[in-house]
N, C-alpha and C positions, 0 to 999 in steps of 0.2 A: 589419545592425543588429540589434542584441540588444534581446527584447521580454520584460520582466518581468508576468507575471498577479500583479494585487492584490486581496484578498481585500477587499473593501466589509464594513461593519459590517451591514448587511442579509442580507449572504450568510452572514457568520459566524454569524449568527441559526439560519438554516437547515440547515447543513453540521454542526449540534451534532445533527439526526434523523438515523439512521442510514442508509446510503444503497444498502442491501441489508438483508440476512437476519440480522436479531440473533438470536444465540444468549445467549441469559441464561445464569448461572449461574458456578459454579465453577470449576475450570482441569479438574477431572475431569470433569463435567458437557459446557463447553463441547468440551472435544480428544473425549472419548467423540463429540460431535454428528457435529463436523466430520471425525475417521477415515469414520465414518459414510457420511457425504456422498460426500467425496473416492472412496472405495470404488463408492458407484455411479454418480458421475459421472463419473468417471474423467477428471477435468479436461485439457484440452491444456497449460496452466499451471499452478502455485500461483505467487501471488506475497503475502509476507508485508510489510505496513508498519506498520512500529512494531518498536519494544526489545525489548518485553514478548510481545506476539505472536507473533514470530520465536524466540524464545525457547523458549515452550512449546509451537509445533509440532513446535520440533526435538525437545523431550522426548517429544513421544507417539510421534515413529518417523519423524513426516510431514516429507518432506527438498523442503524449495520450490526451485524454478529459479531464485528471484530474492528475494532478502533486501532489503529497504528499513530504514535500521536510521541511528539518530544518537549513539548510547551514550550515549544518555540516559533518562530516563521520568519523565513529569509533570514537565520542564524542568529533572529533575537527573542527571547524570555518575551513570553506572553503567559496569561493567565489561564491556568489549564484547561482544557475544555469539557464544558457541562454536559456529560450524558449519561444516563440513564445507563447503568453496565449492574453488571451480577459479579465481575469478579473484574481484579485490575492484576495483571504479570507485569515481572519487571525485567527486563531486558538490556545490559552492555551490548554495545554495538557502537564502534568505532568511526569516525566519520571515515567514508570512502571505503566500508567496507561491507562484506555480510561476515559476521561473527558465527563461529559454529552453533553457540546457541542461538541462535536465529532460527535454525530449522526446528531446534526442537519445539521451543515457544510459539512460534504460531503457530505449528503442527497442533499442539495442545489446545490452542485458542480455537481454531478451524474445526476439530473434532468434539471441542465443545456443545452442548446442545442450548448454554447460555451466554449473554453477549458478553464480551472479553473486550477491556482496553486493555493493549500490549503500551507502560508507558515506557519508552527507550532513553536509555541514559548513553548519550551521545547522537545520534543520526540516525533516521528513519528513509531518508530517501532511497537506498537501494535495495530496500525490504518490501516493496513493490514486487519484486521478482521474485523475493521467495515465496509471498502469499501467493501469488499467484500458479506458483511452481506444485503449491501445494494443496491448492483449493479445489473442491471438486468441480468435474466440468460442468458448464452452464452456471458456474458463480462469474460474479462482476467484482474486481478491483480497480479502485477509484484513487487519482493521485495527481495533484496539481500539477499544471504546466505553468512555467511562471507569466504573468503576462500576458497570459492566454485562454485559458479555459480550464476545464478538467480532462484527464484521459480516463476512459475506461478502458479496460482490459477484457474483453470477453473468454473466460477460459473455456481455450479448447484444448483437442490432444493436439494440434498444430502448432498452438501458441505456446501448447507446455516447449515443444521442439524448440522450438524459436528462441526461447528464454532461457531454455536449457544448455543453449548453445552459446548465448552470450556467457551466461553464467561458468560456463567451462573456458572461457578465454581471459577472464578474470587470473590473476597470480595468486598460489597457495602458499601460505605459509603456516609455520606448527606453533 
Protein backbone atom coordinates (compact mmCIF):
# COMPACT_ATOMS: atom_id res chain seq x y z
CA UNK A 1 0.00 0.00 0.00
CA UNK A 2 1.26 3.39 -1.05
CA UNK A 3 1.53 5.99 1.88
CA UNK A 4 1.53 9.69 0.79
CA UNK A 5 3.23 12.44 3.65
CA UNK A 6 1.05 15.65 3.91
CA UNK A 7 2.32 18.84 4.86
CA UNK A 8 -0.09 20.31 7.84
CA UNK A 9 -0.42 24.14 7.77
CA UNK A 10 1.59 24.23 11.10
CA UNK A 11 4.39 22.42 9.62
CA UNK A 12 4.31 24.63 6.53
CA UNK A 13 4.75 27.56 9.27
CA UNK A 14 7.93 26.00 10.22
CA UNK A 15 9.64 24.32 7.19
CA UNK A 16 9.56 28.35 5.73
CA UNK A 17 13.14 28.60 8.60
CA UNK A 18 15.85 27.38 7.07
CA UNK A 19 16.75 23.84 8.02
CA UNK A 20 20.47 24.01 7.91
CA UNK A 21 23.28 26.65 7.13
CA UNK A 22 21.82 29.80 5.20
CA UNK A 23 24.26 31.37 3.14
CA UNK A 24 22.90 34.96 2.48
CA UNK A 25 23.65 36.81 -0.40
CA UNK A 26 24.40 36.93 -4.13
CA UNK A 27 24.88 33.90 -6.61
CA UNK A 28 28.71 35.14 -6.43
CA UNK A 29 28.73 35.67 -2.77
CA UNK A 30 26.64 32.32 -2.11
CA UNK A 31 28.79 29.56 -4.82
CA UNK A 32 32.16 31.64 -3.60
CA UNK A 33 30.73 30.23 0.27
CA UNK A 34 29.70 26.96 -0.86
CA UNK A 35 33.13 25.93 -3.32
CA UNK A 36 34.39 27.01 -0.18
CA UNK A 37 32.70 24.54 2.12
CA UNK A 38 32.37 21.68 -0.37
CA UNK A 39 36.50 21.93 -0.62
CA UNK A 40 36.89 21.37 3.08
CA UNK A 41 34.52 18.99 3.64
CA UNK A 42 34.86 17.15 1.12
CA UNK A 43 31.30 15.84 1.12
CA UNK A 44 30.36 11.91 0.50
CA UNK A 45 27.31 13.48 -1.51
CA UNK A 46 26.17 16.81 -3.02
CA UNK A 47 22.65 16.77 -3.56
CA UNK A 48 20.99 19.78 -5.28
CA UNK A 49 17.00 20.55 -4.72
CA UNK A 50 15.46 23.03 -6.65
CA UNK A 51 15.72 24.75 -10.54
CA UNK A 52 17.53 27.58 -9.40
CA UNK A 53 20.06 25.94 -7.32
CA UNK A 54 20.94 23.13 -9.43
CA UNK A 55 21.51 25.50 -11.71
CA UNK A 56 24.05 27.80 -10.33
CA UNK A 57 26.09 24.94 -8.76
CA UNK A 58 26.50 23.68 -12.02
CA UNK A 59 27.82 27.19 -12.94
CA UNK A 60 30.46 27.63 -10.27
CA UNK A 61 32.21 24.00 -11.57
CA UNK A 62 30.36 22.05 -8.54
CA UNK A 63 28.98 18.77 -10.48
CA UNK A 64 26.38 17.11 -7.54
CA UNK A 65 25.62 13.26 -7.68
CA UNK A 66 22.13 13.95 -7.61
CA UNK A 67 20.06 16.84 -9.17
CA UNK A 68 16.38 17.19 -7.72
CA UNK A 69 14.98 19.73 -10.29
CA UNK A 70 10.80 20.38 -11.65
CA UNK A 71 11.66 22.93 -14.46
CA UNK A 72 10.10 25.16 -12.91
CA UNK A 73 10.99 28.28 -10.21
CA UNK A 74 8.70 30.10 -7.95
CA UNK A 75 5.74 27.61 -9.63
CA UNK A 76 6.64 28.83 -13.26
CA UNK A 77 7.97 26.59 -16.45
CA UNK A 78 11.51 27.40 -17.00
CA UNK A 79 13.83 25.72 -19.31
CA UNK A 80 15.16 22.58 -18.04
CA UNK A 81 18.41 22.67 -16.47
CA UNK A 82 21.76 21.81 -18.36
CA UNK A 83 23.77 19.19 -16.66
CA UNK A 84 26.01 16.85 -17.19
CA UNK A 85 23.99 13.55 -15.50
CA UNK A 86 24.54 9.72 -16.64
CA UNK A 87 20.95 8.87 -15.99
CA UNK A 88 17.64 11.00 -15.52
CA UNK A 89 14.56 9.11 -12.93
CA UNK A 90 11.19 10.30 -13.09
CA UNK A 91 9.39 10.90 -10.13
CA UNK A 92 5.31 11.91 -9.13
CA UNK A 93 5.28 13.93 -6.19
CA UNK A 94 2.48 15.97 -5.31
CA UNK A 95 2.81 19.47 -4.44
CA UNK A 96 2.76 19.65 -0.42
CA UNK A 97 3.69 16.39 -0.23
CA UNK A 98 6.61 13.38 -0.04
CA UNK A 99 5.03 10.65 -2.34
CA UNK A 100 6.05 7.19 -1.24
CA UNK A 101 8.05 6.84 -4.26
CA UNK A 102 10.04 9.38 -3.10
CA UNK A 103 12.10 7.34 -0.84
CA UNK A 104 12.55 4.88 -3.15
CA UNK A 105 13.86 7.16 -6.13
CA UNK A 106 16.42 9.00 -4.38
CA UNK A 107 17.40 6.07 -2.36
CA UNK A 108 18.39 4.74 -5.90
CA UNK A 109 19.78 8.06 -7.19
CA UNK A 110 22.02 8.37 -3.58
CA UNK A 111 23.27 4.65 -4.01
CA UNK A 112 24.14 5.41 -7.48
CA UNK A 113 27.81 5.57 -8.09
CA UNK A 114 26.65 7.89 -11.16
CA UNK A 115 25.22 11.39 -11.28
CA UNK A 116 21.35 11.24 -11.25
CA UNK A 117 18.71 14.01 -12.09
CA UNK A 118 15.60 13.06 -10.19
CA UNK A 119 13.12 15.13 -12.85
CA UNK A 120 9.68 15.43 -10.53
CA UNK A 121 6.48 15.77 -12.04
CA UNK A 122 4.72 18.07 -9.61
CA UNK A 123 6.88 19.64 -6.54
CA UNK A 124 10.28 19.02 -5.38
CA UNK A 125 10.40 21.40 -2.37
CA UNK A 126 9.85 18.94 0.32
CA UNK A 127 12.15 16.25 -1.00
CA UNK A 128 14.94 18.18 0.67
CA UNK A 129 14.05 15.98 3.64
CA UNK A 130 14.12 12.87 2.22
CA UNK A 131 17.46 13.33 0.48
CA UNK A 132 18.75 14.24 3.27
CA UNK A 133 16.97 11.50 5.54
CA UNK A 134 18.80 9.35 3.13
CA UNK A 135 22.11 10.54 2.26
CA UNK A 136 25.11 9.24 3.87
CA UNK A 137 26.58 11.11 6.69
CA UNK A 138 29.09 13.96 5.83
CA UNK A 139 26.88 14.57 2.36
CA UNK A 140 25.69 18.13 1.77
CA UNK A 141 22.00 19.01 0.57
CA UNK A 142 21.52 22.24 -1.07
CA UNK A 143 17.97 24.04 -1.49
CA UNK A 144 17.00 27.52 -2.08
CA UNK A 145 15.67 30.02 0.52
CA UNK A 146 13.66 32.18 -1.43
CA UNK A 147 14.91 35.78 -1.25
CA UNK A 148 17.79 34.86 0.57
CA UNK A 149 20.40 32.58 -0.01
CA UNK A 150 20.95 28.88 -0.24
CA UNK A 151 20.63 26.36 2.67
CA UNK A 152 22.90 23.69 3.18
CA UNK A 153 22.02 20.80 5.04
CA UNK A 154 24.98 19.11 6.58
CA UNK A 155 24.05 15.40 7.34
CA UNK A 156 24.40 14.14 10.34
CA UNK A 157 22.96 11.29 12.64
CA UNK A 158 21.54 14.63 14.58
CA UNK A 159 20.08 16.05 11.61
CA UNK A 160 18.74 12.73 10.44
CA UNK A 161 16.74 12.96 14.15
CA UNK A 162 15.68 16.27 13.42
CA UNK A 163 14.21 15.71 10.10
CA UNK A 164 13.07 12.52 10.95
CA UNK A 165 10.82 14.11 13.34
CA UNK A 166 9.41 16.64 11.40
CA UNK A 167 8.91 14.14 8.80
CA UNK A 168 6.73 12.04 11.26
CA UNK A 169 4.41 15.01 12.12
CA UNK A 170 3.53 15.31 8.53
CA UNK A 171 -0.26 13.49 7.98
CA UNK A 172 -0.36 9.86 6.30
CA UNK A 173 -2.51 8.87 3.94
CA UNK A 174 -2.98 5.37 1.70
Amino acid sequence: MREVHILTPSLRKRLKQPLGLLIRGSFDRTSRELKELIETTDPAKIVTVGDRVSENILKTGIVPNVLIVDNRVMRRPIAPVAGDVDETLLLKNPPGTIADEAWRVIGAALRSDKRVRILVEGEEDLLALVAALLAPDNSIVLYGQPDEGVVVIKVTQEAKRTLSNLVDEMERHN
